[in-house]
KOLNURO-301612 format. One record per residue (C-alpha): x, y, z; residue number from 1; chain. Coordinates in steps of 0.02 Angstrom, whole numbers, plus 50000, padded with zeros to 5 digits. Layout:
BEGIN
R  east north    up pos unit
R     X     Y     Z NUM    A
...
END
This chain:
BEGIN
R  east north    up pos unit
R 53880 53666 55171   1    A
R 53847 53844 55186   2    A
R 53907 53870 55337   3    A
R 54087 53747 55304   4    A
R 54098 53892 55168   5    A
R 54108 54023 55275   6    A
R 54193 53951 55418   7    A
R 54354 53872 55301   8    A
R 54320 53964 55140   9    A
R 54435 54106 55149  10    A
R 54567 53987 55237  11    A
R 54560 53874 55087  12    A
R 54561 53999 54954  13    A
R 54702 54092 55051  14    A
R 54767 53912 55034  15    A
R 54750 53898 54864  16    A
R 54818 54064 54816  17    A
R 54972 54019 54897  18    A
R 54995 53870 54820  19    A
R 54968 53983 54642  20    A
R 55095 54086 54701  21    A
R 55237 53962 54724  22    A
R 55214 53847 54604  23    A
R 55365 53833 54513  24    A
R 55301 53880 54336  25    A
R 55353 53992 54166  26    A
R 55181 53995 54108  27    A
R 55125 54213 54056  28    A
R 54950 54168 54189  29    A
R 55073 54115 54348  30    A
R 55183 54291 54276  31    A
R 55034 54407 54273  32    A
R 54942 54334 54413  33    A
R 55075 54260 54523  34    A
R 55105 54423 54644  35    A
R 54941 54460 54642  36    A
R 54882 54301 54712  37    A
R 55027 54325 54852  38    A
R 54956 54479 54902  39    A
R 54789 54444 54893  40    A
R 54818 54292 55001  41    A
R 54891 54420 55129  42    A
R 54748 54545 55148  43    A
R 54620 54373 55151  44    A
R 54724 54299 55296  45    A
R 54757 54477 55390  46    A
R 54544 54499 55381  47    A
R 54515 54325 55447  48    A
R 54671 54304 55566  49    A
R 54694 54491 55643  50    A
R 54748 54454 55805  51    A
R 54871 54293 55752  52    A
R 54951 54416 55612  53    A
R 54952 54583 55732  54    A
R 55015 54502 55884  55    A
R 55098 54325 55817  56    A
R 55142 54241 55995  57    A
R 55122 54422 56077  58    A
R 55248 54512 55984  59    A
R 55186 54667 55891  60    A
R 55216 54626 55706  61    A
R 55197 54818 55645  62    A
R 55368 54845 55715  63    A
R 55427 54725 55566  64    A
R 55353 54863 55423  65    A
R 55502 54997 55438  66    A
R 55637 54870 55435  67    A
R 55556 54776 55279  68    A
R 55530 54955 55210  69    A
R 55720 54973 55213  70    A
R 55739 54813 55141  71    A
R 55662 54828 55005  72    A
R 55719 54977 54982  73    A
R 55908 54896 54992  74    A
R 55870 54769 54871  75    A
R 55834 54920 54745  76    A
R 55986 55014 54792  77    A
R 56093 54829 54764  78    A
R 56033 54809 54593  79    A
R 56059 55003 54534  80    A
R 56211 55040 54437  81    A
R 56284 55181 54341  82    A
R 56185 55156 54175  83    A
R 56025 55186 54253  84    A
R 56072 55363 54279  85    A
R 56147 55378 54129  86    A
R 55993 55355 54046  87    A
R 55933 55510 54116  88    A
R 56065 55597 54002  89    A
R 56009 55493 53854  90    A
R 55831 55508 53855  91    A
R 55773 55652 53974  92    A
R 55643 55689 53881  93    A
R 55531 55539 53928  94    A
R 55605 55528 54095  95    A
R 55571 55703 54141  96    A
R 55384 55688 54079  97    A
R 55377 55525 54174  98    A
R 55420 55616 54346  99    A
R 55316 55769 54316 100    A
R 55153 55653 54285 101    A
R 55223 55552 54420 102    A
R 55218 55684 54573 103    A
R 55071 55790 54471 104    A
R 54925 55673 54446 105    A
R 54912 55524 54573 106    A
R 54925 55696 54712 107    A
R 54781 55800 54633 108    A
R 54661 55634 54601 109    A
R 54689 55581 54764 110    A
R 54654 55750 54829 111    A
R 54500 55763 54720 112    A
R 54436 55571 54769 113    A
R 54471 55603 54959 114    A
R 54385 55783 54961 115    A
R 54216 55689 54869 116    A
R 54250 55507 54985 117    A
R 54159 55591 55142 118    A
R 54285 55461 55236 119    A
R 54333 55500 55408 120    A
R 54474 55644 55399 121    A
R 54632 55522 55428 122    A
R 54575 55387 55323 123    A
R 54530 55510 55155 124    A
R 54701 55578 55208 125    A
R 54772 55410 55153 126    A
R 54726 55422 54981 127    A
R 54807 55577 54959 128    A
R 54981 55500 55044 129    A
R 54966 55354 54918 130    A
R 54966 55461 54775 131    A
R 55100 55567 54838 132    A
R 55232 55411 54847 133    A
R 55318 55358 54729 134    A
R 55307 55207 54597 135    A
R 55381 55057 54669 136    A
R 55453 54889 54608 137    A
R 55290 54820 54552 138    A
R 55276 54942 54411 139    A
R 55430 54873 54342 140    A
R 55377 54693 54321 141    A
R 55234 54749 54250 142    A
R 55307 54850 54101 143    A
R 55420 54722 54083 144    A
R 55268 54590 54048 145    A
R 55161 54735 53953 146    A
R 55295 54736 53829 147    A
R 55349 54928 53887 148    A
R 55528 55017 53904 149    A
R 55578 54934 54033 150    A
R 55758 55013 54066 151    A
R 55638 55183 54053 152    A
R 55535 55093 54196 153    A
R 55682 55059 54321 154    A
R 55763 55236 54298 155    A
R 55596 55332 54334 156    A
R 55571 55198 54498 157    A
R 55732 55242 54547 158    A
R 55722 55432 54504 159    A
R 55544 55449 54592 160    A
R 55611 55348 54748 161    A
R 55772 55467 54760 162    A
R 55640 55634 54768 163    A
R 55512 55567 54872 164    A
R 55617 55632 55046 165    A
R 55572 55794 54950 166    A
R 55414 55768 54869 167    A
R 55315 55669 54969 168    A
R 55320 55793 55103 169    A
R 55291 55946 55026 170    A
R 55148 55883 54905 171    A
R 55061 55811 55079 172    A
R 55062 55975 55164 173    A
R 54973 56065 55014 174    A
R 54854 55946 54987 175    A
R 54805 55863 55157 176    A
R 54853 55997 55300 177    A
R 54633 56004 55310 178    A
R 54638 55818 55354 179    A
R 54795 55791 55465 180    A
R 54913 55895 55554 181    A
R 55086 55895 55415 182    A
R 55243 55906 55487 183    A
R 55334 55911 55323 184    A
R 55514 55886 55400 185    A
R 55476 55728 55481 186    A
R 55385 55669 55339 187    A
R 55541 55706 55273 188    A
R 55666 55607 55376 189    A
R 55554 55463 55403 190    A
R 55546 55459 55233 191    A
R 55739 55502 55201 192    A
R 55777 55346 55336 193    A
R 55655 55218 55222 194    A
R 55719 55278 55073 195    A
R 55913 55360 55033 196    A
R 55991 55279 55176 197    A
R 55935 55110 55134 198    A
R 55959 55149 54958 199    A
R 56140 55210 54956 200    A
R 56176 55081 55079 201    A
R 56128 54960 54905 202    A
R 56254 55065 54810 203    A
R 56377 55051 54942 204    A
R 56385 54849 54920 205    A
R 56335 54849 54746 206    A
R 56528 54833 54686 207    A
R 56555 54703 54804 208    A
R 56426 54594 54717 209    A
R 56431 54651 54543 210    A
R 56502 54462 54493 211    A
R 56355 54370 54575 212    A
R 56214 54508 54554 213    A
R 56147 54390 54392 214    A
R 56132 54257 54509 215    A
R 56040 54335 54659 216    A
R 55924 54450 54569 217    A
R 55785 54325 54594 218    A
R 55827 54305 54776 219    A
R 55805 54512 54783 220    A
R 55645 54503 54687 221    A
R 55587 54372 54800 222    A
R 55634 54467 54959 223    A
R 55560 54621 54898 224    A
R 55394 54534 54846 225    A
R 55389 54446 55026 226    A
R 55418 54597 55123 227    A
R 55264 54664 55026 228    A
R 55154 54531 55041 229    A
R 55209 54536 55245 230    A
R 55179 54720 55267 231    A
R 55009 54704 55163 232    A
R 54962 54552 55303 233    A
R 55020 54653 55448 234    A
R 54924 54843 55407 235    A
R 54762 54727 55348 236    A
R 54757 54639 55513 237    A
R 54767 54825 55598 238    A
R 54646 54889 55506 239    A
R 54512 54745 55499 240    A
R 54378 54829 55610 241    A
R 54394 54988 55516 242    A
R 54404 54897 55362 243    A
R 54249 54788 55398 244    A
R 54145 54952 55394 245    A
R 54221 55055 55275 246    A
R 54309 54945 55177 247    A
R 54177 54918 55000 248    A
R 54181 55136 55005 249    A
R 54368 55136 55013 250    A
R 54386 54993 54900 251    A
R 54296 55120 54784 252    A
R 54393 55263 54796 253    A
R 54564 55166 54784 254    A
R 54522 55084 54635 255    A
R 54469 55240 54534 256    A
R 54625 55322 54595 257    A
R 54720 55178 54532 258    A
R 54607 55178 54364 259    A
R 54625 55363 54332 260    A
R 54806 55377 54347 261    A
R 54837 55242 54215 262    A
R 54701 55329 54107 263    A
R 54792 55495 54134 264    A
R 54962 55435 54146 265    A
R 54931 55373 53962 266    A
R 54824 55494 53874 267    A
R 54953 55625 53960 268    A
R 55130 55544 53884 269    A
R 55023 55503 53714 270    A
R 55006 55705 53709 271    A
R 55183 55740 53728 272    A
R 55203 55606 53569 273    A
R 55327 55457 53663 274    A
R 55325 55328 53590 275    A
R 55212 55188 53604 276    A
R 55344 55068 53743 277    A
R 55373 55223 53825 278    A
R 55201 55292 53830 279    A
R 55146 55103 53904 280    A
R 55302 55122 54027 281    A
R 55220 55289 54079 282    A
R 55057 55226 54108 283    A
R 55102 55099 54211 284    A
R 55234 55203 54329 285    A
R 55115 55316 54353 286    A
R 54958 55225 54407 287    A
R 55049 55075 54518 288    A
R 55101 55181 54691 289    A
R 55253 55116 54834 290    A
R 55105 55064 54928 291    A
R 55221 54989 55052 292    A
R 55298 55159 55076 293    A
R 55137 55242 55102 294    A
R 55114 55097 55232 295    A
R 55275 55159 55330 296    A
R 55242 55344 55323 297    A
R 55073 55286 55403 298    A
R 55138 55191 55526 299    A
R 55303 55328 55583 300    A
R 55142 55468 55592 301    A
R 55073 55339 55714 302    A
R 54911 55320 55594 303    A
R 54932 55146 55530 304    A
R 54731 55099 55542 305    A
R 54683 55250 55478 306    A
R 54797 55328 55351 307    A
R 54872 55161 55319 308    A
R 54691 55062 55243 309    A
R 54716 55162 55069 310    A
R 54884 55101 55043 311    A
R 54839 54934 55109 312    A
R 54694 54893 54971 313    A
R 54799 54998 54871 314    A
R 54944 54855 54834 315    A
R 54813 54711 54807 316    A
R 54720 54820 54688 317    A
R 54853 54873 54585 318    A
R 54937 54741 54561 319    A
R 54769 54630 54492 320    A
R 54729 54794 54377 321    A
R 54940 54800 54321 322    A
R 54911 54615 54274 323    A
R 54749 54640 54171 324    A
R 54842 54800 54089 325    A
R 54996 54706 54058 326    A
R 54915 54563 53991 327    A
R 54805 54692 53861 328    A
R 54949 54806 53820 329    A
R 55053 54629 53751 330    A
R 54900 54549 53666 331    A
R 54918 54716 53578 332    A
R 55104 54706 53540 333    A
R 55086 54521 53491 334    A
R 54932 54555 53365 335    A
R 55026 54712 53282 336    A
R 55181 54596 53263 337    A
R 55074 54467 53173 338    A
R 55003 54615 53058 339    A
END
């Protein structure tokens, strides 16, 4: 029995995971936990399957993460429109505290967690490139579940997304030229060809499907959340050697990075006296990363199983701590309504 548990136990959880994850359902569990079980599904078959999921009938699956990068990034772009920027004129108050926090404390913990790690150089370097990318799409299904502002949620996504070709680059060479060499301007047009070309590419077309954009938004959702759950598989079954010995250490250090920038992100935007949705909305944007951008970035600096592991256990962690914070920050909402 034992040994039928090793052998097929991951392969039927995996299994089972999956099934979680398509079951056509409504229910708040299958809403909180749905992605999460995608993902984690990924990262359980890319540690048991490395060489089917790497090299899938000997073609090199890692050349699939930039173009599912883009398109992602394309679905974003589609679903943009003029009112999210408008916002920005409306309330630029929370917006502008929600990109300083943003680019300000996911760098400096990371920085702080990779200096005290005592991971090999590239690897603790891939801490600090996860918490210099931006939120991502997964932050705004979670404030949208927690109850948050979530029109506040898509305009700092988009916002952060738009100065990451700028960020992203210059935060990494302050805070990890003693790990890797930084060459700032190619982090900057790998990250400009992920990101703004995609991006305004979604603008571009966005007119031409403003009639039907009600009735495809789940098919973007769905496309972006596959693309994840595929890049997650792929930069797992990379990194499974180097995971299988550092892995519980990293595990470590990614989760208190996650932790400590929703504890900051929180306590921060509580200090500056938002409001309670937006201080939620805050919270969440700031501790859920693009991990799939950190992926790329890894993978165009030709360090996918090194700098890429963070980012890798960063998207399944995140998105089972977003659930559990979600499902507490509405609990909250629903027992103050009933007061």
């Amino acid at each position: 029995m034992q040994e039928f548990l090793i052998t097929y136990g991951p392969i039927l959880l995996s299994i089972g995971l999956l099934i979680f994850a398509f079951y056509p359902s409504q229910s708040l569990l299958k809403k909180l936990l749905g992605f999460t079980a995608l993902v984690s599904a990924a990262v359980i078959l890319g540690l048991q399957f490395p060489s089917v999921i790497a090299q899938p009938f000997g073609f090199e699956a890692k050349t699939l993460i930039i173009p599912l990068i883009m398109l992602i990034m394309f679905a974003m772009g589609v679903q943009l429109q003029k009112k999210e920027f408008v916002r920005i004129l409306k309330a630029p108050k929370a917006i502008g505290i929600g990109l300083l926090l943003q680019f300000l404390i996911m760098p400096l913990v990371g920085a702080l967690l990779a200096f005290f790690s005592n991971l090999p150089p590239e690897v603790a370097a891939g801490i600090i490139l996860v918490g210099c990318s931006p939120s991502g799409v997964a932050s705004n299904v979670m404030t949208y579940l927690a109850k948050g502002n979530l029109p506040l949620s898509l305009t700092l996504t988009a916002c952060a997304t738009l100065l990451a070709p700028l960020f992203t680059p210059l935060l990494m060479l302050a805070l990890a030229k003693t790990y890797i060499d930084v060459d700032p301007m190619a982090l900057f047009m790998s990250t400009t060809k992920m990101v703004i070309v995609p991006i305004v590419l979604g603008l571009i077309v966005h007119p031409l499907l403003k009639n039907n954009l009600s009735r495809i938004k789940r098919l973007l959702e769905w496309t972006a959340k596959l693309s994840i759950t595929i890049i997650i598989a792929i930069s797992t079954a990379l990194g499974q050697k180097t995971l299988a010995m550092i892995g519980g250490t990293l595990l470590l250090f990614v989760l208190l990075h996650n932790l400590i920038g929703y504890f900051l992100g929180f306590h921060c935007a509580k200090l500056f006296k938002l409001s309670k949705e937006d201080t939620r909305t805050i919270c969440i944007e700031v501790g859920m990363q693009n991990s799939g951008l950190a992926t790329g970035l890894a993978l165009e600096l030709g360090k996918l199983t090194t700098m890429g592991l963070a980012s890798t256990l960063f998207g399944p962690v995140m998105n089972s701590t977003g659930s559990i914070l979600a499902s507490i920050f509405s609990n909250s909402s629903n027992s103050s309504s009933k007061k």
